[in-house]
MDTraj code that builds the backbone (N, CA, C; nanometers):
import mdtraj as md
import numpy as np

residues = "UNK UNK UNK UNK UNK UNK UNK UNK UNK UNK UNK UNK UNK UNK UNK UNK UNK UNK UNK UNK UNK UNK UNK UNK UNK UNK UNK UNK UNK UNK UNK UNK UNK UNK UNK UNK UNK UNK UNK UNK UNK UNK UNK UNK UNK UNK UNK UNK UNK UNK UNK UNK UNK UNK UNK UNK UNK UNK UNK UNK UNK UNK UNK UNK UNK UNK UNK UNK UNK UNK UNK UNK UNK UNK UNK UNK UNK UNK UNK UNK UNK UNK UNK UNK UNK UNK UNK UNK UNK UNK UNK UNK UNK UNK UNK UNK UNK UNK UNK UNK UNK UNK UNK UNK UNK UNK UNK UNK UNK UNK UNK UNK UNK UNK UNK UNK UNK UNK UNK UNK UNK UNK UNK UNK UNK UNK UNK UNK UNK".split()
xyz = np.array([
    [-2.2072, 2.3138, 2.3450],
    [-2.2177, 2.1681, 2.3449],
    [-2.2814, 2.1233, 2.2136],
    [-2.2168, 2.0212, 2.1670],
    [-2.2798, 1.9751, 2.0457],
    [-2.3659, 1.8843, 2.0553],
    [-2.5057, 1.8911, 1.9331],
    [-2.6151, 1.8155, 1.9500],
    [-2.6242, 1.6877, 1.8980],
    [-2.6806, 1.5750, 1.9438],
    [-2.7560, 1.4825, 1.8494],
    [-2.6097, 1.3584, 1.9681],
    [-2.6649, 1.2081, 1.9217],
    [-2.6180, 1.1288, 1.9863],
    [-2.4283, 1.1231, 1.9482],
    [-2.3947, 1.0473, 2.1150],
    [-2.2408, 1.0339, 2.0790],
    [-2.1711, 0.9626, 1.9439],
    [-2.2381, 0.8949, 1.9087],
    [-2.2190, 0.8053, 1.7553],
    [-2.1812, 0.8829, 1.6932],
    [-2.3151, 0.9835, 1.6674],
    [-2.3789, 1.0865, 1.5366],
    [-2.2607, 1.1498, 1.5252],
    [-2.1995, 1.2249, 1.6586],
    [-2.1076, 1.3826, 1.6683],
    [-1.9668, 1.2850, 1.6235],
    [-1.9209, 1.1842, 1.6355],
    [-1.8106, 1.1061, 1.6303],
    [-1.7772, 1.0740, 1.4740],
    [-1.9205, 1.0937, 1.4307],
    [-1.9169, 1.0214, 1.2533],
    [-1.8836, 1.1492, 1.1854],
    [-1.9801, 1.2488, 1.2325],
    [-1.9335, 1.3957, 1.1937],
    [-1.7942, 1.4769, 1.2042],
    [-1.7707, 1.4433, 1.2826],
    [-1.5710, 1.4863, 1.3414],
    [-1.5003, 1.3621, 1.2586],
    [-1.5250, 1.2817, 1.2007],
    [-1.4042, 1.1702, 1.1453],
    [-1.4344, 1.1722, 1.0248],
    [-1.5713, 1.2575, 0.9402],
    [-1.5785, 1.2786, 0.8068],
    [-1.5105, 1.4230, 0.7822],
    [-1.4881, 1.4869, 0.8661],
    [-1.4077, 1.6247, 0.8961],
    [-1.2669, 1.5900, 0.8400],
    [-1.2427, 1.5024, 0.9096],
    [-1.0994, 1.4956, 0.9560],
    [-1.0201, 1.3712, 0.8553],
    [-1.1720, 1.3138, 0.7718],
    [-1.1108, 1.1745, 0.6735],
    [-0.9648, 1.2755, 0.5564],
    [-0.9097, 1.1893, 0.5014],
    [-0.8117, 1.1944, 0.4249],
    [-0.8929, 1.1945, 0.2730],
    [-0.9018, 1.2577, 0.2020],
    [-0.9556, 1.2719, 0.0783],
    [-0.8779, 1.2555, -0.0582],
    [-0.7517, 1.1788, -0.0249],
    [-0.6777, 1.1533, -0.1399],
    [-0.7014, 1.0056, -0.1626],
    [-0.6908, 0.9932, -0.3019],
    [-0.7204, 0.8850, -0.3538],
    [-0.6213, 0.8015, -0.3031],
    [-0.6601, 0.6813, -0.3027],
    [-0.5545, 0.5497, -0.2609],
    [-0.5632, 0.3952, -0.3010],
    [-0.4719, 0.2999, -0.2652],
    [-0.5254, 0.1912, -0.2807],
    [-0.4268, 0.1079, -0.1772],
    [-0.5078, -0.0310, -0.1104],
    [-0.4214, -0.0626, -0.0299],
    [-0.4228, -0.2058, -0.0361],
    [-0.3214, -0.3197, -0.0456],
    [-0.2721, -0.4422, -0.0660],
    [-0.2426, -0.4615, 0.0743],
    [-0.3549, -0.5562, 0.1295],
    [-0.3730, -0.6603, 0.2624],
    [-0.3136, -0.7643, 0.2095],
    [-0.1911, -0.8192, 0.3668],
    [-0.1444, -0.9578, 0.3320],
    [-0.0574, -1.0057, 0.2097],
    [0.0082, -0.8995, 0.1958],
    [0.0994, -0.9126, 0.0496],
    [0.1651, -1.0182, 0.1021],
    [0.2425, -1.1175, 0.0006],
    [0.3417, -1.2698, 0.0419],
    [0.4691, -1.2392, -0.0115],
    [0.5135, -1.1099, 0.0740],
    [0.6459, -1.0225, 0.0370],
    [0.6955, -0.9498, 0.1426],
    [0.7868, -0.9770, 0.2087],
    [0.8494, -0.8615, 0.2891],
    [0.8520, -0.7330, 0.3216],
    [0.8192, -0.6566, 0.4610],
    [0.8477, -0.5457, 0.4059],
    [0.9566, -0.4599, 0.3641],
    [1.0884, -0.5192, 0.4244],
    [1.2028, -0.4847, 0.3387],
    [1.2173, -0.4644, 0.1867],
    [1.1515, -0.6339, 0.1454],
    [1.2142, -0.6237, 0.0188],
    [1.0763, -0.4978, -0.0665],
    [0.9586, -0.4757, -0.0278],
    [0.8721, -0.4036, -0.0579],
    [0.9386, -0.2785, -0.0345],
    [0.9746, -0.2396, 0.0373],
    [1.0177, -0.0968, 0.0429],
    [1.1619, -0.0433, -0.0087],
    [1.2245, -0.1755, -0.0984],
    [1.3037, -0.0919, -0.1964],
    [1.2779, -0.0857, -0.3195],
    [1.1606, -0.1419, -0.3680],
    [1.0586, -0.0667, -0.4537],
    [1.0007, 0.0169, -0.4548],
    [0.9823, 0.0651, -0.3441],
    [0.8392, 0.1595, -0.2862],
    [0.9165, 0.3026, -0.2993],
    [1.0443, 0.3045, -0.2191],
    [1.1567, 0.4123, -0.2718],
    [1.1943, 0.4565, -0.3279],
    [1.1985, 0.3762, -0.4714],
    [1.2174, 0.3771, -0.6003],
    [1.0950, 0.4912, -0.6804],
    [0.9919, 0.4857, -0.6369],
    [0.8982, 0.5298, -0.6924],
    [0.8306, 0.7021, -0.6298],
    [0.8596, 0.6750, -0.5001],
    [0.8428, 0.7434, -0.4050],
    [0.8353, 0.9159, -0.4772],
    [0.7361, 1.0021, -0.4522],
    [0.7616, 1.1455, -0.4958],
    [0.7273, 1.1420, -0.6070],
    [0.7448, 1.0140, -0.7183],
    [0.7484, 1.0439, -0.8722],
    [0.5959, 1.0737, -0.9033],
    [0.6177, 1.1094, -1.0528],
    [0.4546, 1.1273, -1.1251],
    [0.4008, 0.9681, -1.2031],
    [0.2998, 0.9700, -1.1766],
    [0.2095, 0.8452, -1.2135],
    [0.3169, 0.7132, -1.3451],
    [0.3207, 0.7951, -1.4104],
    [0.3468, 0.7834, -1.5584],
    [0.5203, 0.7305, -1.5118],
    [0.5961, 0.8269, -1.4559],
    [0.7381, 0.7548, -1.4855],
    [0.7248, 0.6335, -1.3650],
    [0.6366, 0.6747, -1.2854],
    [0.6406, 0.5376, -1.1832],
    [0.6018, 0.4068, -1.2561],
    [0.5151, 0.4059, -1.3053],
    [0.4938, 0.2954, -1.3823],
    [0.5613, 0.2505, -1.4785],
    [0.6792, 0.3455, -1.5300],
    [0.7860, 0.2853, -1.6216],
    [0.9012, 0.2619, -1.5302],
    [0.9158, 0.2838, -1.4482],
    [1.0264, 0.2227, -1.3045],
    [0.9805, 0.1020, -1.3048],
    [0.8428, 0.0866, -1.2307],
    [0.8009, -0.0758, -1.2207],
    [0.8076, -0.1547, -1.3056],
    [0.7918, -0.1131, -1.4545],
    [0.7607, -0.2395, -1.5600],
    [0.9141, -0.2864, -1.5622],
    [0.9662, -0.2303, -1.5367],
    [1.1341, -0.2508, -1.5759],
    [1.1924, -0.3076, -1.4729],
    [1.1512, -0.3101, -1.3234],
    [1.2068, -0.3419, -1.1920],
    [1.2303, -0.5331, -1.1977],
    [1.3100, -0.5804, -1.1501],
    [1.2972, -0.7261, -1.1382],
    [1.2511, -0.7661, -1.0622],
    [1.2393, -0.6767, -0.9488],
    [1.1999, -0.7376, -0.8113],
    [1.0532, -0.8025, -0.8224],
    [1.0409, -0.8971, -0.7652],
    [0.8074, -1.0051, -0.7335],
    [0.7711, -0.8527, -0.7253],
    [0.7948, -0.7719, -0.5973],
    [0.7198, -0.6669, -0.5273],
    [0.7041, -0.5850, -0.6077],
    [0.7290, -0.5436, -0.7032],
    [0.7196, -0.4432, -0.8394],
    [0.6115, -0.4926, -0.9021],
    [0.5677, -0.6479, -0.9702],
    [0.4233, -0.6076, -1.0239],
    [0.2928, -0.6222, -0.8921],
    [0.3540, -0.6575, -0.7982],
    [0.2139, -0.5899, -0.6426],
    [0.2339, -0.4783, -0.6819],
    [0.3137, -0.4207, -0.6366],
    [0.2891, -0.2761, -0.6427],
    [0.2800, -0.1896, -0.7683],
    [0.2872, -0.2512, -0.8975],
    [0.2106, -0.1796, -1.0278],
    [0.0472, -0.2048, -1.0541],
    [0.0480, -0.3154, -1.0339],
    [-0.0833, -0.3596, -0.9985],
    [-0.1797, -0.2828, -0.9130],
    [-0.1436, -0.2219, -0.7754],
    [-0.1709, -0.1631, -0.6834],
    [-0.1821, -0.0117, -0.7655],
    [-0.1007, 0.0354, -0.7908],
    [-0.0826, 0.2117, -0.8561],
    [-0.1957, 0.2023, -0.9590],
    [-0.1841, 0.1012, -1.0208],
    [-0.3367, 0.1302, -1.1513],
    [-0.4411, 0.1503, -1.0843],
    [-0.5065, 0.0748, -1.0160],
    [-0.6086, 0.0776, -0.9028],
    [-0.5988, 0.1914, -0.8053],
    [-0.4665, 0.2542, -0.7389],
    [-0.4978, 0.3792, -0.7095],
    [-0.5223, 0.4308, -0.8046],
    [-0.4616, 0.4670, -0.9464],
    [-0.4996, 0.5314, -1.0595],
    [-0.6650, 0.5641, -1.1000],
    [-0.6964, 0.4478, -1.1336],
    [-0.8347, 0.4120, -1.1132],
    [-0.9353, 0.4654, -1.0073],
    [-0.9103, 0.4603, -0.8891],
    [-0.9968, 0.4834, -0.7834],
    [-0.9521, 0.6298, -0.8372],
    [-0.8446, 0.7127, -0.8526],
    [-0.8983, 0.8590, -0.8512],
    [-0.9447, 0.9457, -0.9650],
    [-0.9503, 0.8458, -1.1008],
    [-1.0586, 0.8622, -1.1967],
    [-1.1936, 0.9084, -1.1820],
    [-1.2083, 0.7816, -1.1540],
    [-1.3597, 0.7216, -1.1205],
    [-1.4223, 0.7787, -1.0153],
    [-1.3755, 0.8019, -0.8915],
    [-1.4273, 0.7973, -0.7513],
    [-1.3878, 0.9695, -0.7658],
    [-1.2951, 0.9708, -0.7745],
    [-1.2509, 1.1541, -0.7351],
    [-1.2544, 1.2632, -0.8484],
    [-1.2847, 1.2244, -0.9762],
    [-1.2560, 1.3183, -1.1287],
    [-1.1771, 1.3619, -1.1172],
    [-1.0344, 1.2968, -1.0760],
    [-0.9087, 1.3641, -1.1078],
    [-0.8561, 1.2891, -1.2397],
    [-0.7957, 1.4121, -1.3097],
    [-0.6998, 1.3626, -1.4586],
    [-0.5947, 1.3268, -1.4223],
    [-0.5163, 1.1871, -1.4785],
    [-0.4901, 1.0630, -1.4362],
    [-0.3236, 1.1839, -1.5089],
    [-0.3238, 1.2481, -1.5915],
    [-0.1520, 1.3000, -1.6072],
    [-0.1287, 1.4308, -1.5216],
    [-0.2125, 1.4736, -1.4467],
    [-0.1594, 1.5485, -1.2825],
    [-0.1280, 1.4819, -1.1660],
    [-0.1628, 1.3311, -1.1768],
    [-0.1506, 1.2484, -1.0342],
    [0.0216, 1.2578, -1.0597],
    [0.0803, 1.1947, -0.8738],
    [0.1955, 1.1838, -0.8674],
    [0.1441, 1.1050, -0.7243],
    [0.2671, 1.0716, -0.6802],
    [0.2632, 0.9687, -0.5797],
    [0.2700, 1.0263, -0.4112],
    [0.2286, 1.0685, -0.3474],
    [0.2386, 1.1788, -0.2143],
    [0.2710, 1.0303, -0.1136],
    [0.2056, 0.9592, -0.0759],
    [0.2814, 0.8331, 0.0169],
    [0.2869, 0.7239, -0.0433],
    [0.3885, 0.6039, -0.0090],
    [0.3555, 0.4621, -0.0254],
    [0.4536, 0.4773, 0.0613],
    [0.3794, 0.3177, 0.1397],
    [0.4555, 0.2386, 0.2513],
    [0.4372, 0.1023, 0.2435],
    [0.4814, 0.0498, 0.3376],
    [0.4781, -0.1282, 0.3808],
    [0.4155, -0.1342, 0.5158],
    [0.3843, -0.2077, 0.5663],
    [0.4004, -0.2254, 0.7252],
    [0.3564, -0.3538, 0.7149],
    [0.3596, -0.4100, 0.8610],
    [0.4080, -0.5736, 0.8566],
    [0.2604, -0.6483, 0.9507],
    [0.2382, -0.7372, 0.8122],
    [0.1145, -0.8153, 0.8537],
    [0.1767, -0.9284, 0.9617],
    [0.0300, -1.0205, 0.9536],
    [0.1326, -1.1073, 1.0687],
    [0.2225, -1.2234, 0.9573],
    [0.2725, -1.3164, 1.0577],
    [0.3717, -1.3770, 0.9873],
    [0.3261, -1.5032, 0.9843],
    [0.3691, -1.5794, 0.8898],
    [0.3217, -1.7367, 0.8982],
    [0.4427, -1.7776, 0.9387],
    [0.4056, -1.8904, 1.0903],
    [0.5094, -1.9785, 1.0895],
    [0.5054, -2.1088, 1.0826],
    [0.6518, -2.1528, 1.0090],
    [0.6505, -2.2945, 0.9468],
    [0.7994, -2.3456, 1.0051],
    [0.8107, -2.4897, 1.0017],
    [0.9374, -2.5201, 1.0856],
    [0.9897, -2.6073, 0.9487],
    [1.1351, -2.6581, 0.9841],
    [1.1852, -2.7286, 0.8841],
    [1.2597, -2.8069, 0.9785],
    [1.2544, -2.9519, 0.9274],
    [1.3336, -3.0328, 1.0133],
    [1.5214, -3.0724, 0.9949],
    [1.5470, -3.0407, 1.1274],
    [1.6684, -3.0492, 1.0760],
    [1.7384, -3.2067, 1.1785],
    [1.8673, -3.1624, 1.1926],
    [1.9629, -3.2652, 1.2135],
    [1.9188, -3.3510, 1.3866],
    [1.9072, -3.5170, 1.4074],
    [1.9088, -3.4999, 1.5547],
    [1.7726, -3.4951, 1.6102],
    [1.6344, -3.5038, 1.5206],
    [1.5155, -3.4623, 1.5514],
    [1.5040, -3.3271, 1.6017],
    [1.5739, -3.2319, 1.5814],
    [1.5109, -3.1082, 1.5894],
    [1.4889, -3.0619, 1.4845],
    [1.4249, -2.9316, 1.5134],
    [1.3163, -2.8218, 1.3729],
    [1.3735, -2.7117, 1.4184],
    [1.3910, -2.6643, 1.3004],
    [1.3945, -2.4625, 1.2840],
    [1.2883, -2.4381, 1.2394],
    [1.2822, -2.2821, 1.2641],
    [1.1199, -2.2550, 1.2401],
    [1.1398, -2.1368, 1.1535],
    [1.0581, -2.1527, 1.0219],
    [1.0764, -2.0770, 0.9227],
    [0.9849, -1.9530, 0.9401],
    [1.0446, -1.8103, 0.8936],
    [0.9116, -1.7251, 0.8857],
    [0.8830, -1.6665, 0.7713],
    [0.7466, -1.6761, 0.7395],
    [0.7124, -1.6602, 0.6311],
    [0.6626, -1.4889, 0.6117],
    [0.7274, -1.4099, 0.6199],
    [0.6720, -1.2669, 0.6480],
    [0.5549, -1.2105, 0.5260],
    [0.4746, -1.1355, 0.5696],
    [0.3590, -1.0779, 0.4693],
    [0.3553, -0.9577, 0.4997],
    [0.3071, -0.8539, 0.4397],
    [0.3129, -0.7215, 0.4475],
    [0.1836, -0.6819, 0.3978],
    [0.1396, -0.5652, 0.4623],
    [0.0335, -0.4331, 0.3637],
    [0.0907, -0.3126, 0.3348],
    [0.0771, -0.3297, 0.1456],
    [0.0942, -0.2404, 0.1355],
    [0.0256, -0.1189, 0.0751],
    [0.0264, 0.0369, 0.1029],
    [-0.0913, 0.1367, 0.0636],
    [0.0520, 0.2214, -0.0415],
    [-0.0602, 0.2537, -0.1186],
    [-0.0520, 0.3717, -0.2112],
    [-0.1425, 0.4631, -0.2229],
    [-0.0580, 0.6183, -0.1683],
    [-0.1460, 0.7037, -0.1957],
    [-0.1148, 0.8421, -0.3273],
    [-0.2312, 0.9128, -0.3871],
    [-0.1602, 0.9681, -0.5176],
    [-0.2547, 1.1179, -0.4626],
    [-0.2123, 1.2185, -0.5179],
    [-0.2202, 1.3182, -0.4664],
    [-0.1979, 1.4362, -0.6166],
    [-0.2884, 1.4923, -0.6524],
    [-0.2807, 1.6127, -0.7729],
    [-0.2145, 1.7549, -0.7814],
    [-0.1246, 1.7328, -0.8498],
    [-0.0041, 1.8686, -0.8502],
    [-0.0937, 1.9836, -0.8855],
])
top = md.Topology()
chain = top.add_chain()
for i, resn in enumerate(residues, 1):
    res = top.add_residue(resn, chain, resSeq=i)
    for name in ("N", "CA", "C"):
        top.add_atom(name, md.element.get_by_symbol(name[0]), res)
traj = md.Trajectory(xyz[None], top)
């Protein structure tokens, strides 16, 4: 049986078990996660360096979130982890779907359609070859 309070043993098993790769994560992006994740694909697997020459070049809004986002993972695993920034490569990025704003638009007859305004979070994680 393990000692010390239920808190204590709970904090100890989830610092065990934390994820130790550097990351960075964009709450509430004002972007889809569709249209986010055919950027995110794009990049997916690559090394630091050509990902960021994919993005500068991409047309898509969701390309400078998510270059923006990769420096800052970049960054966090500088700084925070002493990893050298030309071994990083990209091990996950995803989307998943914040909530949605809804807005209506008036149409014909006094009725409204109701617009949705979708938002997303999105994480980047980078990982050393």
């Amino acid at each position: 049986m393990a000692k010390g309070h239920r808190s204590q043993i709970k904090r100890e098993r989830n610092e065990q078990n934390r994820d130790k790769r550097p990351s960075a994560k964009l709450s509430y992006a004002r972007v889809s996660v569709q249209k986010a994740c055919f950027v995110l694909d794009a990049i997916r697997g690559k090394d630091v360096q050509t990902a960021l020459g994919i993005l500068a070049y991409n047309p898509r809004y969701a390309s400078t979130l998510i270059e923006k986002l990769l420096k800052s993972a970049i960054a966090n695993a500088e700084n925070n982890n002493g990893m050298d920034a030309s071994k990083l490569y990209i091990a996950e990025c995803y989307a998943n779907c914040a909530p949605t704003m809804k807005r209506s638009k008036p149409r014909a007859r006094g009725s409204a359609y109701r617009i949705l305004k979708r938002l997303s979070h999105i994480t980047v994680v980078l990982d050393e070859r």
